[in-house]
Residue, then its C-alpha position, 0 to 999 in steps of 0.5 A: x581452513x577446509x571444510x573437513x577441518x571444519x567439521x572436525x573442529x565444531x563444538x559440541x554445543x548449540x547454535x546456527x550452522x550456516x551452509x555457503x556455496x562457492x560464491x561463498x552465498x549463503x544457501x542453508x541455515x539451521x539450528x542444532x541442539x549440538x552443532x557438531x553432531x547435527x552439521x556431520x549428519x548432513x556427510x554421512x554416507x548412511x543418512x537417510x537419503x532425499x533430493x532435497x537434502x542431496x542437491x543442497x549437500x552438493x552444493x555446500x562448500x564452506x561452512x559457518x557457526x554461530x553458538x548460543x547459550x540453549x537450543x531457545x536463543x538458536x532457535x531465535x538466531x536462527x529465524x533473524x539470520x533466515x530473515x536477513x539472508x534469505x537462502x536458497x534451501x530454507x522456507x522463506x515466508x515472502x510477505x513481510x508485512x508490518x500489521x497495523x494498529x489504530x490510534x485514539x488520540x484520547x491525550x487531545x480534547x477532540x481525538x482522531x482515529x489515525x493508522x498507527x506502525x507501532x504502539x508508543x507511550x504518548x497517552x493515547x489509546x492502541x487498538x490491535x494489531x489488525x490481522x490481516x491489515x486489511x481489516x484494519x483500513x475496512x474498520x477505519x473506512x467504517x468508523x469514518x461513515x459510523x461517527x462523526x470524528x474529526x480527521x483534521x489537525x488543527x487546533x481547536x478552539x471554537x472559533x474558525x467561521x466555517x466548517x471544511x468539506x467533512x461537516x457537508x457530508x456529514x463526516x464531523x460536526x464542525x467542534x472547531x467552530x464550536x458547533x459541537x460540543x465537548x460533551x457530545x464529541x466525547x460521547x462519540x469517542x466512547x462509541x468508538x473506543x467500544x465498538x473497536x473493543x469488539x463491544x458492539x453487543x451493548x452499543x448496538x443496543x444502545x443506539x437502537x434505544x436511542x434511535x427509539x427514543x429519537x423517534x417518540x420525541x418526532x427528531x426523525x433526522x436523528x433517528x435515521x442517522x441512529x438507524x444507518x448506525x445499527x444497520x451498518x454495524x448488523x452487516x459487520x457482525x454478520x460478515x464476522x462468522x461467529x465459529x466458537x460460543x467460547x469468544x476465544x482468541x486463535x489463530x487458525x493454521x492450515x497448509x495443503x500442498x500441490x507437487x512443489x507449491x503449497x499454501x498456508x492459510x491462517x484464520x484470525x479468530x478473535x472473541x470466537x469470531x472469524x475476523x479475517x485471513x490471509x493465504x501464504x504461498x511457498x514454492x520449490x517446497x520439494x522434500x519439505x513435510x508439511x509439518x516443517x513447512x508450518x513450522x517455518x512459516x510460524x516461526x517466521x510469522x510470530x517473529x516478526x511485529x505480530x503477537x500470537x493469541x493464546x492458542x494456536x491451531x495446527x493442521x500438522x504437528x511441527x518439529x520441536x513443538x516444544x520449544x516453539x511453545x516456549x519461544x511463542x510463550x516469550x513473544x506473547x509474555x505469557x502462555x501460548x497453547x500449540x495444538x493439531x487437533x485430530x477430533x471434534x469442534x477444533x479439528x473442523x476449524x482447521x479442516x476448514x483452513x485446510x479446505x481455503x488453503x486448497x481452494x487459493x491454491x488452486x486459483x493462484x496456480x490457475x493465475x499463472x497462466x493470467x498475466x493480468x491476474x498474476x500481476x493484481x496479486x503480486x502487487x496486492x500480496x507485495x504492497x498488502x493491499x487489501x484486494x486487487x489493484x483494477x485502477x490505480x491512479x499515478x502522480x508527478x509533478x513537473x517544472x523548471x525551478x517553480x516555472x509553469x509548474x504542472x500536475x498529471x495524473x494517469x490510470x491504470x484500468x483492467x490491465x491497461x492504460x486508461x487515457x480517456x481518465x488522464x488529468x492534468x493540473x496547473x498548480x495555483x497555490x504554490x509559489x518557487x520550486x517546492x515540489x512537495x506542495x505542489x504534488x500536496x496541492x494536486x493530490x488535495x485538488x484531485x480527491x476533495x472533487x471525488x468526494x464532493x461529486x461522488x466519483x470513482x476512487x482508485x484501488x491504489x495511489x502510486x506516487x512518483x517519488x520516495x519517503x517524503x512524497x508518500x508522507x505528503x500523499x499520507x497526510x492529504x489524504x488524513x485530512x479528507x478521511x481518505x487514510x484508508x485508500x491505499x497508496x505506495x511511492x516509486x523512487x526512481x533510483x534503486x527502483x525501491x517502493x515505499x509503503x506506510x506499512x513498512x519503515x524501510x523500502x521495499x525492493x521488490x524483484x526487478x522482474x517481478x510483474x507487480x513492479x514492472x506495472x508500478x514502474x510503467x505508471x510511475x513513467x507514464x505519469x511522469x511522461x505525461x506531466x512533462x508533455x503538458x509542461x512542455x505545451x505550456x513553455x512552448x505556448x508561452x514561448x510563442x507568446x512572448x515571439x508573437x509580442x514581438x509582431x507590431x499589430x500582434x496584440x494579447x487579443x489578436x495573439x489568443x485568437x490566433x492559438x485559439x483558432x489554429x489549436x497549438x504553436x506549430x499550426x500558428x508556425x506552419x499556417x499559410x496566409x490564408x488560414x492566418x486571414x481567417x483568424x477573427x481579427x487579423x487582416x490581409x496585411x497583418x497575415x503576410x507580415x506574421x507569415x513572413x516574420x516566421x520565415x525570414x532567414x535564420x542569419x537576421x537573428x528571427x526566427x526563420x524556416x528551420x526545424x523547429x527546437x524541442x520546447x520552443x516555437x513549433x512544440x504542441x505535445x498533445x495527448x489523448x484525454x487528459x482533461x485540465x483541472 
């Protein structure tokens, strides 16, 4: 069946109308209150006539429907098919993003506060979603240097001998070895569940008594704990500008536009206080009114795992507001208020959206002209990161089946290749090929000596691996009340980056500069960590052929790769410079100069070039201090 054939027989009801091209791709999809009427319209000769409209028309070959019951269940059709296909002509809102929740674990007698994808009925305490997630990992790092909850997961009991590193810095008061108590630990969770209430009003008040009262009775330790307290939680609340005395729930939505790209930004306003935004942006946005664009995006936006607030504010009234309200209404499970202001305070809320909207717009049409700068946003607006990545520190593990079993870590600083901050590690702990452990044990090595001495952290972990090499790098960092750094893992096979915001990989464009970045410090790492396994197995190798020198005992052979610096020079040393070497006499030099250099056929080794990985191999590098 032809396309006219099609068009004559569309049903007059309401449903989604997929547009195709030759390739049978799909490019447009729209809903319609009546598909016949409104899939017509688009071939009419006395429509009213735009480019965007026009070059769409030409490219339509093929057409597809999908009818529903009401104009509501097409709408929601409609979003999930735009989702899944992505076309060409519609508005497509990028940044899939998953927002977080954090979790209480009120169903355990010492809770933990840990990050959350999704709410489930465990008996446990849900607060959010955090909007952006952003906010989520600035309150998490917060309520880890506020209050002394444990992050660890190992039962407690009361009886371990010693405490881990988090009681030395202050960061748990030790409950598994019965140094704290049920009654004071369960004090500290009733300070966090308030302050991420949003009641931090009354706990200000409280601590500042009790710090008062710490005070009178001479416990100044105490009381300037209690002090840290009140002053960090003060900046937060004034880092959260108060724009609404009604303490009101709002997202705040506006968009400007400049030729075909545009930007959306929304506010989120939560008890009349502005707790963060984020900007959206579009391109290839010609023929589209601002209206639809904010249209699409609040449709795409509130369709995926993010309930809207009771009020949402516009710069621009959307088309069929109506039953957007209504579908809102659905998502939320109660009523949902849809408004573009035109006076008073609320206009000047969106005003003021409209006002970051153009200021980030600017800047990130400026960055286009920044390599560097297009590369820190793409990665921070594809992985959700909460600011730009300016280091980010990758990971591999290398082996042969558990043999001389290496870690590296590399750094990627400022746009480039830090060399001077490579690390390398021996794996100690971990015996056979278990990968998983291992990278577990390097991650674990690497970031406990960060807190313990203070030193930089990344903006971002980047693993080498997939699903179960992030759950590991998760967990580690759980344990040292690190979970608020962000980290990502590359799998090599598909090129797909797994996230823990996101259950599925995300597969990013294979030429997008974000990626391309991640995948240069994915194979830096990994050739790093297989240079050092390679000195290793070459340095064990030459050991092994110099045991096999009569007079060449352990200590002669150390001071022999200590003095000569690597395997080849040992190789390549004349007798002279062998004579040199403490302990190694005149004689026992010619006899390891002759050894290397007798014939190939007698079966030892002779003067032939050297083979990658055995004798004569040393993979120096810059910088890479051991660990």
């Amino acid at each position: 069946m032809n396309l006219d054939e099609k068009l004559e027989r569309l049903p007059d009801r309401p449903g989604v109308y997929l547009f195709k091209d030759a390739k049978s791709q799909v490019i447009y999809i729209g809903k319609a209150a009546t598909l016949r009427s409104r899939v017509r319209s688009y071939f009419q000769e006395s429509r009213a006539r735009d480019p965007k409209t026009d070059a769409l028309v030409q490219q339509i070959r093929d057409v597809d429907y999908i009818v529903t019951d009401n104009e509501l269940e097409a709408l929601i059709l409609e979003s999930n098919l735009v989702k899944k296909h992505r076309p060409r002509y519609n508005i497509i809102l990028r940044d899939d993003k998953h927002y977080p929740f954090l979790k209480l674990t009120t169903d355990e007698d010492f809770p933990r506060l840990v990050v959350a994808r999704r709410v489930q009925k465990d008996g446990a305490s849900y607060f959010g979603p955090f909007y952006p997630a952003t906010a989520m990992r600035e309150t998490l790092k917060l309520v880890r240097q506020l209050f002394p909850l444990r992050t660890c997961r190992i039962p407690i009991d009361g009886t371990l001998e010693r405490p881990c590193i988090q009681y030395y810095i202050h960061r748990c008061k030790a409950p598994c070895t019965g140094w704290e108590t049920k009654e004071g630990y369960r004090q500290t969770v009733k300070d966090v569940e308030r302050f991420l209430e949003g009641k931090d009003d009354d706990l200000v008040k409280d601590l500042t008594r009790e710090m008062e009262e710490a005070a009178a009775e001479m416990k100044f330790e105490r009381a300037a704990v209690l002090r840290d307290q009140v002053q960090a939680l003060n900046k937060v609340r004034e880092r959260q500008k108060i724009i609404s005395t009604d303490e009101v729930d709002q997202d705040v939505i506006g968009v400007v536009r400049q030729g075909s790209d545009a930007c959306v930004q929304l506010f989120f306003v939560r008890r009349g206080r502005l707790l963060g935004r984020e900007s959206f942006f579009f391109d290839k946005v010609s023929g589209w009114s601002d209206g639809e664009i904010l249209g699409a995006f609040t449709r795409q936006f509130y369709a995926r795992h993010v309930t809207p607030p009771p009020e949402i504010l516009l710069s621009e009234e959307i088309p069929e507001p109506d039953l957007t309200r209504e579908w809102l209404g659905r998502r939320r499970e109660a009523r949902v208020e849809l408004h573009a202001p035109q006076r008073g305070k609320k206009r000047e809320f969106v005003l003021m959206a409209e006002e970051n909207a153009a200021l980030a717009l600017q800047t990130h049409l400026l960055s286009k002209d920044n390599r560097q700068q297009v590369i820190l946003e793409d990665l921070r607006r594809a992985l959700n990161l909460p600011g730009l990545s300016n280091r980010i520190e990758g990971f591999d593990i290398s082996n042969i089946q558990g043999s001389e079993a290496v870690g590296a870590m590399v750094v990627w600083e400022n746009g480039a290749m830090n060399k001077d901050a490579y690390k390398r590690f021996k794996i100690r702990s971990v015996a056979g090929a278990d990968d998983y452990a291992m990278l577990g044990e390097v991650l674990s090595r690497r970031y406990a000596r960060a807190i313990e001495e203070g030193t930089v952290l990344p903006d971002l972990i980047l693993l080498d691996g997939g699903r179960g090499q992030l759950n590991v790098g998760m967990k580690v960092l759980e344990d040292l009340g690190l979970d608020w750094l962000p980290i990502a893992a590359l799998a090599k096979r598909a090129e797909e980056v797994y996230t823990p915001e996101s259950l599925q990989p995300l597969a990013l464009d294979l030429t997008s500069p974000g990626l391309l970045t991640l995948r240069k410090i994915r194979d830096e790492a990994h050739r790093f960590a297989v240079s050092y396994h390679k000195k290793l197995r070459s340095r064990r190798t030459i050991q092994s052929v110099l045991d096999r020198i009569p007079g060449v005992g352990p200590a002669i052979r150390t001071n022999l790769l200590k003095s000569l610096g690597s395997a080849r020079k040992v190789r390549e040393a004349s007798v002279a410079e062998l004579a040199a070497v403490p302990k190694v006499t005149p004689k026992l030099a010619q006899k390891i100069h002759a050894f290397f250099r007798e014939a190939p056929a007698s079966g030892k080794p002779g003067n032939h070039p050297p083979t990658p990985g055995v004798i004569g191999v040393d993979s120096t590098t810059k910088g890479g201090e051991s660990e």
